[in-house]
C-alpha positions as a printed NumPy array, in Angstrom:
array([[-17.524,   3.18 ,   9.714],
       [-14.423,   5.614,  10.804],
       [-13.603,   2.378,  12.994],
       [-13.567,  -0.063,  10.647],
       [-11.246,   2.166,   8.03 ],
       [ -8.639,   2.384,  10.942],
       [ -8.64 ,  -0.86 ,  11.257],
       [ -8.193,  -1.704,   7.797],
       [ -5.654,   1.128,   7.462],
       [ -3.454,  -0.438,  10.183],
       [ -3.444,  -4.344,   8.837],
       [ -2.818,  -3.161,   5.565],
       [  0.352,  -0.805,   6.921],
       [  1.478,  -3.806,   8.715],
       [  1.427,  -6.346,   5.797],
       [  3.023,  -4.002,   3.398],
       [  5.978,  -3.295,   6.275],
       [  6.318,  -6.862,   6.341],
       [  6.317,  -7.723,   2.29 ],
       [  8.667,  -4.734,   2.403],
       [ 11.045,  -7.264,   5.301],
       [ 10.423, -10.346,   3.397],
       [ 11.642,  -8.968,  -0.251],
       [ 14.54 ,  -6.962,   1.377],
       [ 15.672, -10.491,   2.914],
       [ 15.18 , -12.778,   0.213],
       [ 16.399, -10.346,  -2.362],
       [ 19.737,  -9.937,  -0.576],
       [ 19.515, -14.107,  -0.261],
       [ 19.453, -13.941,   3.752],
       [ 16.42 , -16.09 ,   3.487],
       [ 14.246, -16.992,   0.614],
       [ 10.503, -16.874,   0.417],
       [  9.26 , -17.929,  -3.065],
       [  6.571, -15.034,  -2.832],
       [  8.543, -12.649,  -2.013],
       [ 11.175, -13.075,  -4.779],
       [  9.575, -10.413,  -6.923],
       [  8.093,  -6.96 ,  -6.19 ],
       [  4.675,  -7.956,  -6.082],
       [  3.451,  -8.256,  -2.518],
       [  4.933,  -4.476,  -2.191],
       [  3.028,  -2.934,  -4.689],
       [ -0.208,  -4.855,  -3.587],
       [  0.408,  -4.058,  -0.149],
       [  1.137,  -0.149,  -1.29 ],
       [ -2.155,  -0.241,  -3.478],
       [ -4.188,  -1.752,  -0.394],
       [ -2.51 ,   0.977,   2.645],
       [ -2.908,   3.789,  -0.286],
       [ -6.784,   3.128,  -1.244],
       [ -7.227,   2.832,   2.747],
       [ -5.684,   5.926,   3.486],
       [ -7.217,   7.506,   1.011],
       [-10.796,   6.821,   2.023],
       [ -9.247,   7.771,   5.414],
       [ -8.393,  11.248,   4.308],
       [-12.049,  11.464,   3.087],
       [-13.806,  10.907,   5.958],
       [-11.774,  12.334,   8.887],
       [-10.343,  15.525,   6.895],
       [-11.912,  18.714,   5.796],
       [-11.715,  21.431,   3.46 ],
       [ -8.825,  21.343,   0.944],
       [ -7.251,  18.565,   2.863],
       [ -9.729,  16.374,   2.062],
       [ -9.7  ,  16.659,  -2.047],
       [ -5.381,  17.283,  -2.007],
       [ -4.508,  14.491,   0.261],
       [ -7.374,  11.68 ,  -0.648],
       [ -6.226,  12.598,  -4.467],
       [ -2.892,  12.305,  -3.79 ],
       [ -3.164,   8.798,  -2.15 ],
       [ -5.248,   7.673,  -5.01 ],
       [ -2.507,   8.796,  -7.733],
       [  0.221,   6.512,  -5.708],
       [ -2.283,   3.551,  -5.851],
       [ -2.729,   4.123,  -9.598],
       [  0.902,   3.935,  -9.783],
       [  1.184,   0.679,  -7.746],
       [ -1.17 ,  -0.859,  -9.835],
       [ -0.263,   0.139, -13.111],
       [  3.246,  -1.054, -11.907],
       [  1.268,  -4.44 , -10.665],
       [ -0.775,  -4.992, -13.716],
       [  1.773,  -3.944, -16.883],
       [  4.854,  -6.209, -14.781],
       [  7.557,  -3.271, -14.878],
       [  9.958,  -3.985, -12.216]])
């Protein structure tokens, strides 16, 4: 299980580093990308890597750790989707 959550955690690190490229180049009109015009593929890509990192926090920490950092990973993956669902920019 531990293995397959570090996976996970490390495609969905990768994918939000490279939505974070993509925007950065098409919003400065190097290149354009038509999905990556917008915001969106961050904040899905933050939401994925925080829910992931969270579970990570739950099954490899202990103590206080645990609840405080798994919480806090959870709160910033509210955020992303609230951002996602409501369309702020």
């Amino acid at each position: 299980m531990k293995k397959i959550v570090n996976i996970f955690e490390w495609i969905f690190v990768v994918f939000t580093i490279v939505s974070v490229i993509f925007t950065l180049l098409t919003t400065y009109q190097f290149i354009y990308i038509k999905y990556f015009s917008g915001y969106y593929p961050i904040q899905i890509g933050i939401f994925l890597t925080m829910i992931s990192w969270a579970l990570k926090f739950w099954l490899y920490d202990k103590d206080d750790k645990k609840i405080t950092y798994s919480l806090i990973c959870l709160f910033l993956a509210a955020i992303a989707l609230f951002f996602r669902l409501f369309v702020v920019f």
